[in-house]
C-alpha positions, 0 to 999 in steps of 0.5 A: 500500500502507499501508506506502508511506502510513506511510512517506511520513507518517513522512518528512513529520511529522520534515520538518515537525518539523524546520522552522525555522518550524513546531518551536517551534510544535509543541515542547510536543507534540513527545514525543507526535509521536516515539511516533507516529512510533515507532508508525507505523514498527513498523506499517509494519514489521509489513505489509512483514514477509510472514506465516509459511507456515501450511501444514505442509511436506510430509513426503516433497518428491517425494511425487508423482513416486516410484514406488509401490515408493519410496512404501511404503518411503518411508512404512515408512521414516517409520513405522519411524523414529517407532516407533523414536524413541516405544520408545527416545526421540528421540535413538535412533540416538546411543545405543550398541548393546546388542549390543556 
């Protein structure tokens, strides 16, 4: 995977940095080498993060193994709960019963 390529590149350029005989040599271009460092790794952490699930969660999980009965009122349940919350907002059910 490139993440394992970038990491092990990371693990040798700060090996090869920290060695006696090449950090002098190197020294002047040492700042430019530690932001491409920081750059590797925030890319590595990039392809090691899996991507966010596109798909839109279902609305009624069981959807396949109810009854038809359990559908339509699952379904007239949503359908009244939208209605519900366009006519009187989102917070509906919080508000107090006119009636009382």
């Amino acid at each position: 995977m490139i993440s394992d390529v970038l990491s092990e590149a990371i693990h040798d350029m700060r090996e090869y940095l920290s060695h006696p005989g090449t950090a002098a040599a190197y020294q002047s271009l040492r700042p430019r080498l530690e932001l491409l460092i920081a750059d590797m790794e925030t890319m590595r952490v990039t392809l090691d993060t899996p991507p966010k699930s596109r798909r839109k969660p279902a609305k009624y999980p069981g959807w396949r193994t109810m009854t038809a009965s359990q559908r339509y009122n699952a379904r007239m349940s949503s359908l009244f709960e939208d209605a519900m919350s366009l006519r009187y907002g989102a917070d509906w059910r919080n508000q107090a019963d006119p009636r009382d």
